[in-house]
C-alpha positions as CSV (number, residue, x, y, z in Angstrom):
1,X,22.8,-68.3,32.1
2,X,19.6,-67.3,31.2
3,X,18.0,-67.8,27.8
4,X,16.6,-65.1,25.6
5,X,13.3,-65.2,25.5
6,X,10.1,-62.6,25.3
7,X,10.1,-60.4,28.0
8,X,6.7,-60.1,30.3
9,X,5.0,-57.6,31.1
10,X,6.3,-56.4,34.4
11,X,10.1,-56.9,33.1
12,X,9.5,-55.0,29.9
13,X,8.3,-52.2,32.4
14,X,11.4,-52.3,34.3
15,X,13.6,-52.6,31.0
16,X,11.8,-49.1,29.8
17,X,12.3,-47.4,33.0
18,X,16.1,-48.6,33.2
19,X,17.0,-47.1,29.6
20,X,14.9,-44.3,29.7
21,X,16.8,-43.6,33.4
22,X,20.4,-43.4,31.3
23,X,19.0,-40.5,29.3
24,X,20.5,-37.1,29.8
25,X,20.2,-33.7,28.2
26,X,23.5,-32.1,27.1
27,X,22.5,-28.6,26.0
28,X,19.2,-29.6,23.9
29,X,20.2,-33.0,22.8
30,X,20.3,-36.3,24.6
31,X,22.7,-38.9,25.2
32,X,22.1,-42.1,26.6
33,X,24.6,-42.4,29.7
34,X,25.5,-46.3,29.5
35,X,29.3,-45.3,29.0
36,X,29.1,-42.4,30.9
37,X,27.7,-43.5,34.4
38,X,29.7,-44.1,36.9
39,X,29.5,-47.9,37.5
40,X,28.4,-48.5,41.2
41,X,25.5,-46.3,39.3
42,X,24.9,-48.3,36.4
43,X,25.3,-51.5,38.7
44,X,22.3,-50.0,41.4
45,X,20.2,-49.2,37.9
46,X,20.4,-52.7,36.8
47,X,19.6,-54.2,40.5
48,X,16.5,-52.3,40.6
49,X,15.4,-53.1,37.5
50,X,16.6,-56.9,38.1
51,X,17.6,-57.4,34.6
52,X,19.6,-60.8,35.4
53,X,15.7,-62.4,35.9
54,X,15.3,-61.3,32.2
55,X,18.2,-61.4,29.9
56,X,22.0,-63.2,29.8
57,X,23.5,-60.0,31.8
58,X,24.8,-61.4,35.2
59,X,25.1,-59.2,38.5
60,X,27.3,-57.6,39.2
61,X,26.6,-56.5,35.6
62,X,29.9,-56.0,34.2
63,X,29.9,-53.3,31.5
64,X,31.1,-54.0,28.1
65,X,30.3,-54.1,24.8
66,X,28.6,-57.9,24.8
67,X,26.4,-56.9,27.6
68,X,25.7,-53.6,25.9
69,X,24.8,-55.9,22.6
70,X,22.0,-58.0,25.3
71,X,20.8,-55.5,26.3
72,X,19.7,-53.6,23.1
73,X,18.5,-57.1,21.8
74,X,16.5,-57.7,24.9
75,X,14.8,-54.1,23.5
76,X,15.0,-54.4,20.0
77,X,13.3,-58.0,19.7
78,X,12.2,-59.7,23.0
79,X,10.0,-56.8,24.7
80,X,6.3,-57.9,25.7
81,X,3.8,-57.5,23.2
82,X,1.3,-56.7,26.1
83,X,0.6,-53.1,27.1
84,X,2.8,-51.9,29.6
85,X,3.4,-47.6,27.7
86,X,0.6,-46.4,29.6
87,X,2.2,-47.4,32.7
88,X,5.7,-46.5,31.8
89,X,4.7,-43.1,30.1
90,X,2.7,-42.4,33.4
91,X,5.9,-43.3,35.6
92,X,8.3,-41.2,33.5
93,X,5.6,-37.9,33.1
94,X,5.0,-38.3,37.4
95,X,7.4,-36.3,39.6
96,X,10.5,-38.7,41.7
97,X,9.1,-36.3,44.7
98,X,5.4,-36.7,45.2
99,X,3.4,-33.4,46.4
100,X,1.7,-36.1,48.6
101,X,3.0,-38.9,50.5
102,X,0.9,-41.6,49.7
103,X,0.9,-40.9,45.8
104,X,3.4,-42.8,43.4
105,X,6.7,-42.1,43.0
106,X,7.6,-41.3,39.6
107,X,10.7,-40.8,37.6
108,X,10.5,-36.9,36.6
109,X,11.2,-37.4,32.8
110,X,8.4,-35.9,31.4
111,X,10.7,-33.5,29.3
112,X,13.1,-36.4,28.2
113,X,10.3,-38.3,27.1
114,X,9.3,-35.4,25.1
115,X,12.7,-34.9,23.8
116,X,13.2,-38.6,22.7
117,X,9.7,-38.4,20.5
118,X,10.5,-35.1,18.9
119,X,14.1,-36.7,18.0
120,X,13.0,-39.8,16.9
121,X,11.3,-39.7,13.3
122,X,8.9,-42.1,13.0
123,X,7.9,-43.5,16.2
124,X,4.3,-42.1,16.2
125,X,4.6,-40.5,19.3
126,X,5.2,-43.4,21.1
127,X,8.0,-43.8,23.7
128,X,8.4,-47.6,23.4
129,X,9.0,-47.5,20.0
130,X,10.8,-44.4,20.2
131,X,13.2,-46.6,22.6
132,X,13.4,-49.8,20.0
133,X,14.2,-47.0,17.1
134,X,16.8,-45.9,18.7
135,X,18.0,-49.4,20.9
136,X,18.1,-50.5,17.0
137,X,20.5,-47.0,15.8
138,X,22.5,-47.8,19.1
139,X,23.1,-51.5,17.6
140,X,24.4,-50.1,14.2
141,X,26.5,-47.5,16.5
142,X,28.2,-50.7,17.7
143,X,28.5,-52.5,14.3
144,X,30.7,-49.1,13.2
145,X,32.4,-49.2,16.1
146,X,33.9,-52.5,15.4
147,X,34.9,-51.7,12.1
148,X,36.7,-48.8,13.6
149,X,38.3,-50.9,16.1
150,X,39.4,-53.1,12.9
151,X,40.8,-49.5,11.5
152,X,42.3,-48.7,14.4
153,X,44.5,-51.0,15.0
154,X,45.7,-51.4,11.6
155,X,46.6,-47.7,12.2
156,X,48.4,-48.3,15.2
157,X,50.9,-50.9,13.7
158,X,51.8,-49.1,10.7
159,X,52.0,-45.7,12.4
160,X,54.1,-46.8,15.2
161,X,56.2,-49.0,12.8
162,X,56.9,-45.4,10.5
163,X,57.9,-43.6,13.5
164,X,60.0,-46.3,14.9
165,X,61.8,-46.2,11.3
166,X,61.4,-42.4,11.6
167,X,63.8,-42.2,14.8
168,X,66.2,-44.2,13.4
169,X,67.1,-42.3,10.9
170,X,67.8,-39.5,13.0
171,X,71.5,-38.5,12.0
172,X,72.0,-40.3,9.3
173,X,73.4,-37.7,7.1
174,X,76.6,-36.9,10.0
175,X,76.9,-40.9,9.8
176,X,77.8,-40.8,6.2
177,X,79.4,-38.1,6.6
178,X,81.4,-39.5,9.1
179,X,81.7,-42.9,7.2
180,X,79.7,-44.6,9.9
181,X,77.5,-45.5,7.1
182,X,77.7,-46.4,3.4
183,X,75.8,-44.2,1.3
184,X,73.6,-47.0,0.0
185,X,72.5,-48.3,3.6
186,X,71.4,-44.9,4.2
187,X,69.3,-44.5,1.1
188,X,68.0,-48.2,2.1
189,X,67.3,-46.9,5.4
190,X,65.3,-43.7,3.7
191,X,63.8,-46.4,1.2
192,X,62.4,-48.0,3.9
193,X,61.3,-45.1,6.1
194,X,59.6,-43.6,3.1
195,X,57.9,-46.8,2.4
196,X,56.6,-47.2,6.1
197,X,55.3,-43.8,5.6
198,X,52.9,-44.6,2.7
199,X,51.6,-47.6,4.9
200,X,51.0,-45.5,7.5
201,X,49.1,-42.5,5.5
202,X,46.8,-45.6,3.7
203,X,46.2,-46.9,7.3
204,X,45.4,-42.9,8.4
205,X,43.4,-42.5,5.2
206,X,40.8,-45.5,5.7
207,X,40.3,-44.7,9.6
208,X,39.4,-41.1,8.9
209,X,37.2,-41.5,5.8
210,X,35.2,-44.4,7.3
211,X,32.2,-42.8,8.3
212,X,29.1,-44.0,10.1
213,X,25.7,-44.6,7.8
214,X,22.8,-42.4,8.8
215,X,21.5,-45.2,11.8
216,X,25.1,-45.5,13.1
217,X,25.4,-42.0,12.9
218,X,22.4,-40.8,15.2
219,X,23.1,-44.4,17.6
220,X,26.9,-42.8,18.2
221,X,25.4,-39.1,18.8
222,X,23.0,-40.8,21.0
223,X,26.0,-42.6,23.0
224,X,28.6,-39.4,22.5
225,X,26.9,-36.5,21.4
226,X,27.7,-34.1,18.7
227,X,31.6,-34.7,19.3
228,X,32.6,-35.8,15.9
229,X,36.9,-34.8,15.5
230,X,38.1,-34.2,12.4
231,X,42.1,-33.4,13.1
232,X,44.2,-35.2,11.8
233,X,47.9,-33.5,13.1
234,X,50.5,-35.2,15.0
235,X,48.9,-34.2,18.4
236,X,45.5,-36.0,17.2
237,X,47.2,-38.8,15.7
238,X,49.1,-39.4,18.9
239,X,45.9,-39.2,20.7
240,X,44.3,-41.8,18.5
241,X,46.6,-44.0,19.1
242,X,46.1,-44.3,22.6
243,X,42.6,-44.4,22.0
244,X,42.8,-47.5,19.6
245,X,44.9,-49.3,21.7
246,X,42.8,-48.7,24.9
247,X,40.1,-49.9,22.8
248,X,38.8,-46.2,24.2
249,X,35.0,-45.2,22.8
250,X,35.7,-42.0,21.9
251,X,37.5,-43.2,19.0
252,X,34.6,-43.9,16.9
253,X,33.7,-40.2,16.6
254,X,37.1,-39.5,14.9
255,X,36.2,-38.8,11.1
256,X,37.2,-37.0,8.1
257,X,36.3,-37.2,4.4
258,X,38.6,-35.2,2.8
259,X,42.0,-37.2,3.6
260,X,42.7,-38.2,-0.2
261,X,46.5,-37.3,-0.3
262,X,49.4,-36.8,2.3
263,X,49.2,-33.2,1.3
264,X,45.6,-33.2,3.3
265,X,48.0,-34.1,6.3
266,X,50.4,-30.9,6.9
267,X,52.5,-32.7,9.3
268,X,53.2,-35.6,7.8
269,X,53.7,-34.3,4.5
270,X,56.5,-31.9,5.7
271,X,57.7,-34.9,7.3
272,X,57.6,-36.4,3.6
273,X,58.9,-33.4,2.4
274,X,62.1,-33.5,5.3
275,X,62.8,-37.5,4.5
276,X,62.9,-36.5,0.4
277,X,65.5,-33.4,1.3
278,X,67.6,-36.0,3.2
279,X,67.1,-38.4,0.4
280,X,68.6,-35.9,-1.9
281,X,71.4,-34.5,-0.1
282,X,72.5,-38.1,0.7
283,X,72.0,-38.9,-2.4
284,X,74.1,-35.9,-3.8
285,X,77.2,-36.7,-1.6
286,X,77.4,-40.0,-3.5
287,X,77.7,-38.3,-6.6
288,X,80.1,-35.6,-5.9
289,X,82.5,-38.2,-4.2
């Protein structure tokens, strides 16, 4: 295990070049591909860079979230203090195919380095510190992603407990009809189901309107783009649950502010509205027998 500690010179060289090697334009925006690339990729970045030498991230670095978190610390706090832009600036503005042989191979990213300053308020023209800006929005990124983890999966146990309850109802009304059931069971069913509902909606409710602050914000557009999802029907729920319990990225850029009542959810308020007309008629055999 290696200890944190300040970067030199040479390894803060070879830290810049591998982040500034994830970036990608999508349209006119960047994204920084550390989820994206495929990993035999990411795994032949991080050899040539040899970042084992200089922070606790192991070959055959494994991707995840903790060495993601290393990583961005190593950048954040532990670069070199010594002067090693110039040198980086000059290999990311030089071309990866020389005109000449004998002249230095370069890594063609003149335009992304351009891109990252223009994007990046505040770093004074600067690519280093336009990297530790946004190394340091990519952190908070990850910080909002575990909350919405957290969300998640509160989400996923009261949604698939309501829809459990939700099948078993199905038919309930032949079964007191057929006195397979009591009247009162079924309303306790329906009680229940109705109940489950309401948990799930609250559960809904505080995954959508959790929203990224503004650093979290531009760290997940960095990671994801401009993909932020704001449906919230069955098919999207559905989805999210299979996001949340594959602990899937994508998640984080679900979002909506303007859940406030199960009527801002068609689907499952006609579902509410179905399980209340049930309620009723149920409800009205036990009165006219």
């Amino acid at each position: 295990m290696v200890r944190q500690r300040m970067l030199t010179v040479p390894q803060s060289l070879r830290v810049g070049k591998f982040w500034f090697s994830l970036l990608e334009f999508h349209g006119p925006n960047l994204i920084w591909n550390f989820w994206q690339i495929p990993s035999d990729e990411l795994t032949e970045l991080c050899n040539d860079a040899n970042l084992a030498e200089s922070m606790d991230w192991p070959a055959p670095y494994i991707r995840s979230t903790t060495s993601l978190k290393i990583l961005l610390k190593a950048i954040s706090v532990y670069l070199s203090r010594g002067q090693f832009e110039g040198t980086l600036d000059n290999w990311l503005m030089l071309p990866i195919l020389p005109a000449n042989p004998e002249d230095i191979i370069g890594g063609g990213m003149g335009p992304v380095r351009t891109a990252l300053i223009q994007q990046t308020p505040d770093c004074e023209n600067s690519s280093v510190t336009a990297m530790i800006l946004r190394a340091k929005e990519i952190t908070q990124a990850i910080e909002y992603q575990e909350l919405k983890y957290l969300l998640g999966d509160q989400f996923v146990i009261k949604f698939n407990d309501y829809n459990t309850k939700v099948a078993g109802v199905t038919g309930i009304e032949n079964q007191v009809i057929r006195q397979e059931s009591t009247t009162a069971t079924a309303l306790t069913k329906l009680d229940e189901v109705l109940e489950s509902q309401e948990k799930a909606f609250d559960a809904i409710k505080a995954y959508f309107l959790k929203e990224p602050g503004e650093g979290a914000y531009n760290g997940c557009t960095l990671l994801m783009g401009e993909v932020f999802n704001n449906h919230v029907d069955l098919r999207a729920l559905d989805a999210l649950v299979i996001e949340a319990t594959n602990r899937d990225i994508a998640m984080i850029m679900r979002t909506n502010p303007h859940i406030h009542t199960i009527t801002d959810i068609p689907a499952l308020n006609n579902q509410y509205a179905d399980l209340m007309a049930l309620y009723l008629a149920i409800n009205q055999q036990c009165v006219d027998t």
